[in-house]
N, CA, C and O of each residue as an XYZ file, in Angstrom:
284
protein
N     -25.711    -43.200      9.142
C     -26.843    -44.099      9.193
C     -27.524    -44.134      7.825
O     -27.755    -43.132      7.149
N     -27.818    -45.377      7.492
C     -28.851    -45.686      5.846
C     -30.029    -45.092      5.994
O     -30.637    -45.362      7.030
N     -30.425    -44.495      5.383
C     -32.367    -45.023      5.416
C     -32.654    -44.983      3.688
O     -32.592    -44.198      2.741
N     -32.856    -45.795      3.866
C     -34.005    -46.389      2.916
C     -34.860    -46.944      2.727
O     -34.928    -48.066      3.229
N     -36.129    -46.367      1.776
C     -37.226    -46.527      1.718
C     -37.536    -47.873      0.299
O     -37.040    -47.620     -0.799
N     -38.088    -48.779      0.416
C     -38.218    -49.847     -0.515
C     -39.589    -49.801     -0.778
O     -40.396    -50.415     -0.080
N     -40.075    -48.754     -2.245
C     -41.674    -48.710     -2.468
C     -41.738    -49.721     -3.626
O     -40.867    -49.838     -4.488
N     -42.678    -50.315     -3.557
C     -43.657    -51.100     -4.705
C     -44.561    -50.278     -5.253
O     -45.212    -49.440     -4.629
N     -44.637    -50.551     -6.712
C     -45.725    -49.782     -7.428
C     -46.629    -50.827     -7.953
O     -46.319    -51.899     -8.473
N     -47.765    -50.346     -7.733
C     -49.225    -50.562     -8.098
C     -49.481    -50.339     -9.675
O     -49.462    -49.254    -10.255
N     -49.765    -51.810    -10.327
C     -50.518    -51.878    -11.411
C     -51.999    -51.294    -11.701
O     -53.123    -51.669    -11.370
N     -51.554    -50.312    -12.394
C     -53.172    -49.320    -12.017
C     -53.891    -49.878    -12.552
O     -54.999    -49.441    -12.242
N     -54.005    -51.031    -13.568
C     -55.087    -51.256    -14.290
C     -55.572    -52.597    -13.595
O     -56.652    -53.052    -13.971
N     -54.696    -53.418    -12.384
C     -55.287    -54.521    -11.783
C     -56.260    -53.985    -10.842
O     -56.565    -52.805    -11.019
N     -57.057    -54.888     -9.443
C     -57.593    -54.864     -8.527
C     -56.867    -53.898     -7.631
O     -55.673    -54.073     -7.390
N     -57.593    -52.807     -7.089
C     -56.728    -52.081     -6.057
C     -56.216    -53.016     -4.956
O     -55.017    -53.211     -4.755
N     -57.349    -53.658     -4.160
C     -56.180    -54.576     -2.801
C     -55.593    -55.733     -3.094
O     -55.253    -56.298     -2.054
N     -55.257    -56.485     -4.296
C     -54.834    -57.469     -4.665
C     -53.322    -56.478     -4.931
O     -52.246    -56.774     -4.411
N     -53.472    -55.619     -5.584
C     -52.085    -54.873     -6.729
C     -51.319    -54.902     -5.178
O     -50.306    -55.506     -4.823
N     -52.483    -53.746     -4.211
C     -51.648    -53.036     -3.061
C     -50.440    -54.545     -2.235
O     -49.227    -54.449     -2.052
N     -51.416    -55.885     -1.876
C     -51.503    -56.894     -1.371
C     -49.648    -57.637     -2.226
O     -48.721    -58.248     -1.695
N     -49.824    -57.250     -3.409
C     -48.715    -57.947     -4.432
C     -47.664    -56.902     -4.151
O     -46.524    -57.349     -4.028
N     -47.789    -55.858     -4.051
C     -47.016    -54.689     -3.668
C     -45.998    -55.267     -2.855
O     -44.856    -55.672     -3.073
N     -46.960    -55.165     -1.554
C     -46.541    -55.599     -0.245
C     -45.585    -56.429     -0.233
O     -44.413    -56.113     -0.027
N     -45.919    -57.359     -0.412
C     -44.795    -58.539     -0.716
C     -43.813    -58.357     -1.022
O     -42.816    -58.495     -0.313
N     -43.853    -57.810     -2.756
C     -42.710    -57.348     -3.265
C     -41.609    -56.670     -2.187
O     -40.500    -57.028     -1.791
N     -42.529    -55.436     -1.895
C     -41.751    -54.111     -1.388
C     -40.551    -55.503     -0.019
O     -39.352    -55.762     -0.126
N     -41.461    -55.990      0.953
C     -41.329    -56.784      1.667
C     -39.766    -58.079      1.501
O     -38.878    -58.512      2.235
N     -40.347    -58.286     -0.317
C     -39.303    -59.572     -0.181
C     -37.575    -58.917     -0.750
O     -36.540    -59.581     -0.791
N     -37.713    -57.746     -1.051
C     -36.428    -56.734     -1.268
C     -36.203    -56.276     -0.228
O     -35.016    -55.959     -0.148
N     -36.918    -56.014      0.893
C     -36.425    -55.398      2.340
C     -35.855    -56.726      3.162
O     -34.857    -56.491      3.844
N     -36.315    -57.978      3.186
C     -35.227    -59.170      3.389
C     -34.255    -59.578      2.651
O     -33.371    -60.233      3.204
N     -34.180    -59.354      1.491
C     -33.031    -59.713      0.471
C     -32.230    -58.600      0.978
O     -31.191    -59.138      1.361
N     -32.121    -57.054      1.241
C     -31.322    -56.225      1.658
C     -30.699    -56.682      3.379
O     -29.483    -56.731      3.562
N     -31.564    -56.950      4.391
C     -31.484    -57.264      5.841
C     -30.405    -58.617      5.741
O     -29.605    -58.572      6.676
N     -30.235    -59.562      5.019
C     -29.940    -60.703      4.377
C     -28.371    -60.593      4.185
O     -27.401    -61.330      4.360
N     -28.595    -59.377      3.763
C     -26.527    -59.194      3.077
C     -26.071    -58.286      3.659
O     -25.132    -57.586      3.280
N     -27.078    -58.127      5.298
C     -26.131    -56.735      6.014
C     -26.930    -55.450      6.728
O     -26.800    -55.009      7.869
N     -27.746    -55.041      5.715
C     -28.367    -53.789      5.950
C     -29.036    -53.616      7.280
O     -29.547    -54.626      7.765
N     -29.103    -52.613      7.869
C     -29.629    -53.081      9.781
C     -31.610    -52.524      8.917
O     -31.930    -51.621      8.144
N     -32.404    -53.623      9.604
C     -33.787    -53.324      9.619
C     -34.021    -52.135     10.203
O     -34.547    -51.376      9.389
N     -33.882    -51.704     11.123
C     -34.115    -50.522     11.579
C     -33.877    -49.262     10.390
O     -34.580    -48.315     10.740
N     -33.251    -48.987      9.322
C     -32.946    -48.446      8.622
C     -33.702    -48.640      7.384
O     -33.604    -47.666      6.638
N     -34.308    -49.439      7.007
C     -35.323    -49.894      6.275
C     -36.848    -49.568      6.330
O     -37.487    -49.728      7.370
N     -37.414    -49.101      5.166
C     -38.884    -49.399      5.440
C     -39.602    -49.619      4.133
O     -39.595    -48.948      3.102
N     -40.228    -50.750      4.453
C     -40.937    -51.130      3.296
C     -42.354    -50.700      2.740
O     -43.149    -51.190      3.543
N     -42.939    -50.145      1.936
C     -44.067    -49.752      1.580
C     -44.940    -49.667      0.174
O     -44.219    -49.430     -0.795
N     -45.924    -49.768     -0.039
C     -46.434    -49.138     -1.757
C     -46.922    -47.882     -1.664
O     -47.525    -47.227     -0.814
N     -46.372    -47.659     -3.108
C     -46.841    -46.377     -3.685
C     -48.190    -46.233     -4.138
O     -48.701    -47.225     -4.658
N     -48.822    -45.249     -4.044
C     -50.158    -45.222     -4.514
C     -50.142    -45.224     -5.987
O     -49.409    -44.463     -6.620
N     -51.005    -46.134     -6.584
C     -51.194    -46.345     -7.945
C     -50.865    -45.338     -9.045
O     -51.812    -44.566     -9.199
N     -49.938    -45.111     -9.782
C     -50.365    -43.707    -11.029
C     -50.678    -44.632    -12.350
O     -50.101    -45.680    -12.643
N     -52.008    -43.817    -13.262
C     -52.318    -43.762    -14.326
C     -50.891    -44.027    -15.489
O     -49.888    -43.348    -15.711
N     -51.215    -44.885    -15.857
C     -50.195    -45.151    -17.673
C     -50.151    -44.037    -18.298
O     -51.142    -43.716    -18.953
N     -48.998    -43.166    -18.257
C     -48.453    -42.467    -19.092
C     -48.639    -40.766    -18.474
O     -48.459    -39.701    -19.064
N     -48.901    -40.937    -17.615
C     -48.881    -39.546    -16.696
C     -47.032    -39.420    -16.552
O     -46.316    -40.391    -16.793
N     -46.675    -38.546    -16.276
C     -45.405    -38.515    -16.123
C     -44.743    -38.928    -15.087
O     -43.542    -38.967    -15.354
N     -45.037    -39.336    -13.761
C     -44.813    -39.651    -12.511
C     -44.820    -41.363    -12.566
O     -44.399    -42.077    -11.655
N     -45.444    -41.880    -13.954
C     -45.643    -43.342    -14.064
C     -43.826    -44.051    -14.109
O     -42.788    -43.658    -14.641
N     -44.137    -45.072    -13.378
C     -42.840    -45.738    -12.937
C     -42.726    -46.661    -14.675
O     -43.776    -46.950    -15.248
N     -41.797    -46.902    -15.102
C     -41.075    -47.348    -16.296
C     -42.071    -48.504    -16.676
O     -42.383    -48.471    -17.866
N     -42.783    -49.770    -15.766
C     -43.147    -50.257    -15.390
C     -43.947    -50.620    -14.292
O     -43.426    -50.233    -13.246
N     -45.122    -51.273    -14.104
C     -45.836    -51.574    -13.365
C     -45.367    -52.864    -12.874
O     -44.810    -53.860    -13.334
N     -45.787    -52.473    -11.826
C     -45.133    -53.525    -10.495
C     -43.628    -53.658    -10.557
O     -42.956    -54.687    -10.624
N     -43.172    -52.150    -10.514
C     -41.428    -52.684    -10.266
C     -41.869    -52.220     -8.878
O     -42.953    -51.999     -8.339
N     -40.383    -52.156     -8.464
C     -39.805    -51.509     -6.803
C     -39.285    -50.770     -6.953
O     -39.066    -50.619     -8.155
N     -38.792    -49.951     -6.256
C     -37.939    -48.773     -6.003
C     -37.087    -48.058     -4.681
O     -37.660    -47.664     -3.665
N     -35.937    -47.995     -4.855
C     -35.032    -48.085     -3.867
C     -35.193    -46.446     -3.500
O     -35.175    -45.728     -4.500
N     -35.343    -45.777     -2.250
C     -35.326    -44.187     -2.287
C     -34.629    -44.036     -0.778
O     -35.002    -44.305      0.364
N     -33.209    -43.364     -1.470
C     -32.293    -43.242     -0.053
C     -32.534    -41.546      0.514
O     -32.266    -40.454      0.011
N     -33.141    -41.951      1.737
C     -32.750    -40.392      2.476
C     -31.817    -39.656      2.858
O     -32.061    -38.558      3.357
């Protein structure tokens, strides 16, 4: 069985519920693009990550990517 987790990251320096809100989507429109070519929903879950600070080490390469995390 798959599981994977599809997180969106939060632009720390935008609006917290707008970033979270843009997140969503994101995280959202990669969990149908995956369901789309196969993947069973049930195995899926879409979510955001809580915001990290620019240049902390945990900071994603980029703000507002996604991220694929298989269990």
């Amino acid at each position: 069985r798959l599981g994977l987790v599809v997180g969106a990251h939060q632009d720390p320096a935008g609006p917290e519920k707008a970033e979270k809100d843009l997140g969503k989507a994101r995280a959202n429109a990669v969990m149908s693009f995956l369901v789309e070519q196969g993947a069973p929903t049930a195995d899926i879950h879409a979510g955001v990550f809580d915001p990290v600070p620019a240049g902390s080490p945990a900071a994603p390469a980029s703000p507002r990517c996604v991220e694929l995390l298989i269990k």
